[in-house]
N, C-alpha and C positions, 0 to 999 in steps of 0.2 A: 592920448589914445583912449583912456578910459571913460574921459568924457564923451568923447564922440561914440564908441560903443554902446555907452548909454542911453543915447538919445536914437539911436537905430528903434523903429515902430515895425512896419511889416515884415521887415529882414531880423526882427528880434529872437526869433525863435531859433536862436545857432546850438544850442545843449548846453548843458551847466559845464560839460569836458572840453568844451570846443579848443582849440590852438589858440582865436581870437580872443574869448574870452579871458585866458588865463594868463595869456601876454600881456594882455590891458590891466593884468592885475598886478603884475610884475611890474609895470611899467608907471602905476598907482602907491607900490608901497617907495618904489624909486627917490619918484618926486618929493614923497613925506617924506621920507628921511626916517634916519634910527633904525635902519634897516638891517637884517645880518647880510656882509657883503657877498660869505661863501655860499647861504644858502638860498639868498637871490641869483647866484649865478647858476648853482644847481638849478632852481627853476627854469631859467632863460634854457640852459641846456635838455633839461626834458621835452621842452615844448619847439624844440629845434629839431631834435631827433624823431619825435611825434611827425613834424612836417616833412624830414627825410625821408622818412615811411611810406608818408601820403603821395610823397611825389616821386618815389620807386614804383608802388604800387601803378599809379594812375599816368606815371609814362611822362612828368615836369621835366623842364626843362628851361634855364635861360634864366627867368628869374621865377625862385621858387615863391616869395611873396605874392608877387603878383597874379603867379599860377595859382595862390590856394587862394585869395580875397575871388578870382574870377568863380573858382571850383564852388565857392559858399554861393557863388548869387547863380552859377548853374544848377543846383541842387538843391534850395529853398525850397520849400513848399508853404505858401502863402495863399492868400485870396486873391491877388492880383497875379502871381504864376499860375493859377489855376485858369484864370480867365484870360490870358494872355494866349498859354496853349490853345485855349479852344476855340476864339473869337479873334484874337489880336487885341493891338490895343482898342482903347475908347475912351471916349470924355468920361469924366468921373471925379469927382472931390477925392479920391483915392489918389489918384496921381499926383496931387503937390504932396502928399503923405513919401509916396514911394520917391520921387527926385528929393526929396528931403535926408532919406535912406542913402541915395543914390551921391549925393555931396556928402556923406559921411565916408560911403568909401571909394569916392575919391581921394581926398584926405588921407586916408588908409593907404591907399594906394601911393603918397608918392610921402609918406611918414619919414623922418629923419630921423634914424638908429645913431647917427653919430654922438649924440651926445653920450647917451647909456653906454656905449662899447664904449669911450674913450673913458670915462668915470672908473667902471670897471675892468678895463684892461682886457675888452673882447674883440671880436673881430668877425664873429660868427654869422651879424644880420649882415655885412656887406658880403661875406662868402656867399651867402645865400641867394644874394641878388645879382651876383653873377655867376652861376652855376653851372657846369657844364656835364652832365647827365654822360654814367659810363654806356659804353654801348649793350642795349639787353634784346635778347630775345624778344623775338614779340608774344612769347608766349609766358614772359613772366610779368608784361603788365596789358594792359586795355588799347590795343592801338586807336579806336576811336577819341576813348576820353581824353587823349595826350591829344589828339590832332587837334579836336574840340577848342580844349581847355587853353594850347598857345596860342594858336588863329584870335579867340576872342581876348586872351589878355594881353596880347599885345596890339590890339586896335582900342580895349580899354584904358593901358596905360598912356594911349595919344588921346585920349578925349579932352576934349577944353572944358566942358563942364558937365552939370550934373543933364542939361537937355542931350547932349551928346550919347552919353550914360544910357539914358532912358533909351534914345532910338535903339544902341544895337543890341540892350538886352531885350527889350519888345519883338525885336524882328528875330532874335535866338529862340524864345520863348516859341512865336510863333510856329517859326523851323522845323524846329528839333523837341518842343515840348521845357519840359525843367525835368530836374532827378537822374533816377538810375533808369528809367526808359527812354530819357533825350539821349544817354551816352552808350547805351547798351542795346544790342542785336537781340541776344539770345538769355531765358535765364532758368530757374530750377526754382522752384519750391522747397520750406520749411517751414514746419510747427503745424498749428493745428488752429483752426478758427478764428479768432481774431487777431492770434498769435502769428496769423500766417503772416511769410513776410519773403520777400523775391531776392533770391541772388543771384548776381551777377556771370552769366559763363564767359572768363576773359579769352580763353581760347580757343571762340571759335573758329569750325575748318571753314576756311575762304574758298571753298570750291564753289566753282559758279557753273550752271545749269549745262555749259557748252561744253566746260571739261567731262562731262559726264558721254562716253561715246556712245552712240545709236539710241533706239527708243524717242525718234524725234517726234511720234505722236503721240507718245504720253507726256512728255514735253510741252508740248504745245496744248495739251488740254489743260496740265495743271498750270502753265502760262495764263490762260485764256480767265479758266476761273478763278487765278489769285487777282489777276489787274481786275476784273470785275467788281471782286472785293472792294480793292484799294478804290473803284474811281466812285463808291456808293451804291452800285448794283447789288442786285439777286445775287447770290453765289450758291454754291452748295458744301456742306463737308465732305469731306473725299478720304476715300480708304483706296491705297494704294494696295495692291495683293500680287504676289507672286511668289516665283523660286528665291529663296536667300540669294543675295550676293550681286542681286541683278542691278540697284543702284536707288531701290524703292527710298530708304532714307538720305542718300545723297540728294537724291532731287529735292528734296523737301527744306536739307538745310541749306541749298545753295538759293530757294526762294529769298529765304531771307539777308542771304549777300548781295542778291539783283534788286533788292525792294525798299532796305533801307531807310535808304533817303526819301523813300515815301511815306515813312508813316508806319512799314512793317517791323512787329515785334514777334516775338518765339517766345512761348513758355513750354518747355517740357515736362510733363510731367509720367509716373508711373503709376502702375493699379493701386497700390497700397494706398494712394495719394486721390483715389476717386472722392474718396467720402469730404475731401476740402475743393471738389469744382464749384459748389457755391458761392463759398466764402470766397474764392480768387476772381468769378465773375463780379461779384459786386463792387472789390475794389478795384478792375479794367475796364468797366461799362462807362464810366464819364469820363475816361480819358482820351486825348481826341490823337489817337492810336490804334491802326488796324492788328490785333495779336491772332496768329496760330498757336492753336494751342498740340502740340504736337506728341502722339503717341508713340512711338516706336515699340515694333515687333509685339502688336496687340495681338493677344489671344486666349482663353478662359478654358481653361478643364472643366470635368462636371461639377466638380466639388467647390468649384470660386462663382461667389454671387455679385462681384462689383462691378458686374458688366448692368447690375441696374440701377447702380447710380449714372454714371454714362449715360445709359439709355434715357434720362430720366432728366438731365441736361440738356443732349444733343435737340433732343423735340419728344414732347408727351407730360414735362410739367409742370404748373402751376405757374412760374416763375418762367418765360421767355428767355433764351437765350440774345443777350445782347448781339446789335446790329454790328460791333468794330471785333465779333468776337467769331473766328469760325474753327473746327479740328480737323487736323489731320494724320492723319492714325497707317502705320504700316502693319501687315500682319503676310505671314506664309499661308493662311488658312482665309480662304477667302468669304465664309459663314461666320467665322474669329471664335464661334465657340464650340468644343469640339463636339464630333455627334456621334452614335451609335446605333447598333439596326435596334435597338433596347427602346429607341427616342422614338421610332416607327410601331412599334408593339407595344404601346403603354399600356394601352385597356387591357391585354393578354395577362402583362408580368406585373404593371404597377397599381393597377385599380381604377386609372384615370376613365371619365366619363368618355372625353371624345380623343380619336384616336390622333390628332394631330394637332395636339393644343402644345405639347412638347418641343415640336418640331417647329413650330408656329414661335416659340415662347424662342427659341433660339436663333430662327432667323430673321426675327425681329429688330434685332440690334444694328446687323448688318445692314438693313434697309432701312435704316436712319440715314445713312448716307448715299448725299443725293446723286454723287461724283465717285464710280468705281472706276482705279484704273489699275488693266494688268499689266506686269514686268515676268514677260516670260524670260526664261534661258536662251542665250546665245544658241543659234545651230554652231558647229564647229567649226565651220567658214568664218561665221560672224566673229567667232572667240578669236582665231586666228588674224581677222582684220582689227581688233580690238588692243590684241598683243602688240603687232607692228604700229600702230598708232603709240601704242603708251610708251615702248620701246625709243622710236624718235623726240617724244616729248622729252621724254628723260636722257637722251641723249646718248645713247645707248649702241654700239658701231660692233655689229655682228654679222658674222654672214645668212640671210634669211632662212636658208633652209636648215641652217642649224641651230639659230632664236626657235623655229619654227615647231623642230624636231624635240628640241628641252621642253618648248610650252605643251606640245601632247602629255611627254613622259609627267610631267607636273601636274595636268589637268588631272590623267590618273592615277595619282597619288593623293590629290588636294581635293576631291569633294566632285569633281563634275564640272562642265562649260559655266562661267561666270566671270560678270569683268569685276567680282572682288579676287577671284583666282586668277584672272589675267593678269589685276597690280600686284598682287603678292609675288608671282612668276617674275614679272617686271623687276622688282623692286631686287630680289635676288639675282639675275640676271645683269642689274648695274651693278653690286656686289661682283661678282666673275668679272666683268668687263674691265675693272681696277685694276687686277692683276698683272 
C-alpha cells in the first residue's frame, strides 16, 4: 500500500494526518519487520477509530473503506477537480497523470487486510468492510454526504479499471462540483482574511417553499429571480421586509432545499462578519456554484457603521460583485437602518450643509437592492386558516371550533397574527392531543 500511495501525483495532496497516509505506514513498518507488535497495533487502532469518526460523522455505511478512499477523491482539491467542476472533462496530457492516480486507488480499493490481521491476531479491517451503521438522527450527521458518498462508492467499487474510474468521477466532478460545496447545502463562516474558512451546516431545515402557507406571490417572485440566477440571467438581490414571524427566512432557506441539485449554495453570514465579504467573494467567484449569501434579521442602529461594508459589496465598489454570487437579507425594518426626525433636521442640530444627505446616506443601502419583497401579517381569517392547515399536517384531531377558540387565546398571549404563532400554537396543541 505504501508504495502505491507513493506514486499517487494529482491526488497527492491528502495531509501529513491523513488515515491513508498513516495506514500505509503501518503497513510499511509491517512488511520490514523488527517491528514492536503492541505498538503497531495501537496504531492500526488509532487510525481505525479516526475512520469510525469520519464515518459517524459523514453518515458511512456498508463498507467503511471504501466510503473513505471515495470521500478522499470527492473532496481533493487539485487542478484537474478544479477543471472538471467547471468545464468537465477534456483532452489533456493531465489525464494519463490522473487514471494513473485512479489505478492506484483502485488497488486501494480492493487491498487485502488479511495478511496483517491474521499476523497480528486482528479482525478489525474486515469488521470494517462490513459495517452496518447504528441508526442516527439526521441530525447528528450530513444526510447528503452519506447519500453522496454510498451511491458513488459502491459503483466505484464495481469498476473494471482505471477508464471506468475516470468516467464516473468526471461526471461527479461535473454534477456536484468536489469538497465541502459538492456535499453541502448551507454553511457559516470563521476567522478572518485568508484565515477565512467555510463550515459545514449539517442540520439543515428541509422545509420546502410549499410547506410555507400563503404569501404565494412573494413566493413566486423570489421563485422567479432565484431560477434566473441559477439559469445565467440578470437577477437582483432582494430584501425580504416585514412583520416578524411572517415566514421572511423560511422562504429563503427552503430556496436552497428546492435548488440544490442545481448548483445552489447558502452562506450565512452576520454584521460582525461584514468586514470578511471580500475575502469570501474571492474564494466563491471561480467556483462553478450559484451561492446566496444570506442575511437574516438585517438591521443597523445609529451607532453601527457595517452597513458600509455591505453597501460597498452589494454595488458602488471598485471590485464588482461576482456573477454566481447574489444576497439575500431579511429585515423587520424595511429602510434596515434606523431613522430619526434628528436624520430630517441635520442642518438645524448637527451642522450638516444639506439637509437630506443623512436621510440620503441611510436609504442608500436599502436601494442597493434591486428585489423588495413584503411579508405582511396574517388578517385573523388568514391565521385561522393557517392553524387548521398546520393542525391536519401535524395530524392533530380536534373539534374546530375549540383548536379554533385556543389558537385566538394564544394569539393573545404570543405576540400577535403570525404563522410562527400559528406553529408554536400548533406544536402545543399536538402536545394536548396525546393526552
Amino acid at each position: 500500500m505504501y508504495r502505491d500511495v507513493a506514486h499517487l501525483l494529482m491526488y497527492s495532496n491528502l495531509g501529513k494526518d491523513s488515515i491513508l497516509l498513516r495506514l500505509s505506514e503501518v503497513l510499511r513498518d509491517w512488511e520490514r519487520g523488527g517491528f514492536d507488535r503492541d505498538e503497531l497495533v495501537r496504531r492500526i487502532y488509532r487510525e481505525i477509530k479516526r475512520l469510525l469518526e469520519l464515518g459517524t460523522s459523514c453518515g458511512f455505511d456498508e463498507n467503511l473503506w471504501h466510503c473513505y478512499l471515495t470521500w478522499l477523491l470527492m473532496t481533493n482539491r487539485n487542478a484537474f477537480t478544479l477543471t472538471c467542476e467547471r468545464s468537465g472533462s477534456r483532452e489533456g496530457t493531465v489525464n494519463g497523470f490522473v487514471k494513473a492516480d485512479f489505478a492506484v486507488f483502485r488497488r486501494l480499493f480492493h487491498y487485502d487486510f488479511s495478511p496483517i490481521e491474521k499476523d497480528l491476531g486482528l479482525d478489525c479491517f474486515t469488521a470494517i468492510s462490513h459495517y452496518s451503521a447504528l441508526p442516527k438522527r439526521d441530525r447528528i450527521y450530513n444526510r447528503d454526504v452519506s447519500w453522496q458518498v454510498r451511491v458513488l462508492s459502491r459503483a466505484l467499487a464495481q469498476a473494471r479499471d482505471e477508464e471506468d474510474i475516470f468516467s464516473l468521477m468526471t461526471s461527479y466532478y461535473r454534477q456536484y462540483g468536489f469538497g465541502l460545496f459538492a456535499m453541502n447545502r448551507a454553511f457559516r463562516i470563521q476567522g478572518h482574511g485568508k484565515e477565512l474558512e467555510f463550515l459545514p451546516i449539517t442540520n439543515v431545515d428541509r422545509v420546502m417553499l410549499e410547506d410555507l402557507l400563503g404569501y404565494e406571490k412573494q413566493k413566486e417572485e423570489l421563485r422567479r429571480n432565484t431560477e434566473a440566477f441559477l439559469d445565467g440571467k440578470h437577477a437582483n438581490n432582494v430584501l425580504l421586509y416585514g412583520d416578524a414571524g411572517t415566514g421572511k427566512s423560511t422562504s429563503v432557506k427552503a430556496l436552497v432545499n428546492e435548488y440544490f441539485s442545481r448548483g445552489l449554495r447558502m452562506i450565512e453570514i452576520y454584521k460582525h462578519q461584514f468586514r470578511d465579504l471580500s475575502n469570501l467573494l474571492a474564494q466563491v467567484k471561480n467556483r462553478n456554484y450559484r451561492f446566496i449569501i444570506f442575511i437574516d434579521d438585517l438591521s443597523f442602529e445609529d451607532s453601527e457603521v457595517e452597513y458600509k461594508f455591505l453597501k460597498a459589496v452589494i454595488e458602488g465598489g471598485v471590485e464588482t460583485r461576482p456573477d454566481n454570487v447574489l444576497i439575500y437579507a431579511t429585515s423587520n425594518r424595511r429602510h434596515l437602518i434606523r431613522e430619526t426626525w434628528n436624520d430630517r433636521t441635520d442642518m438645524e442640530h448637527h451642522g450638516d450643509i444639506h439637509r437630506s444627505d443623512t436621510v440620503e446616506e441611510k436609504l442608500s443601502l436599502s436601494a442597493r437592492f434591486g428585489v423588495a419583497i413584503n411579508y405582511n401579517a396574517p388578517t385573523p381569517k388568514e391565521f385561522q386558516a393557517i392553524v387548521l392547515a398546520l393542525a391536519q399536517r401535524q395530524g392533530i384531531r380536534m373539534d374546530e371550533k375549540e383548536l379554533l377558540a385556543l389558537a385566538n387565546t394564544w394569539e393573545v398571549r404570543h405576540g400577535g397574527f403570525s404563522g410562527r404563532v400559528a406553529q408554536q400554537f400548533v406544536n402545543y396543541a399536538e402536545g394536548l392531543n396525546k393526552k
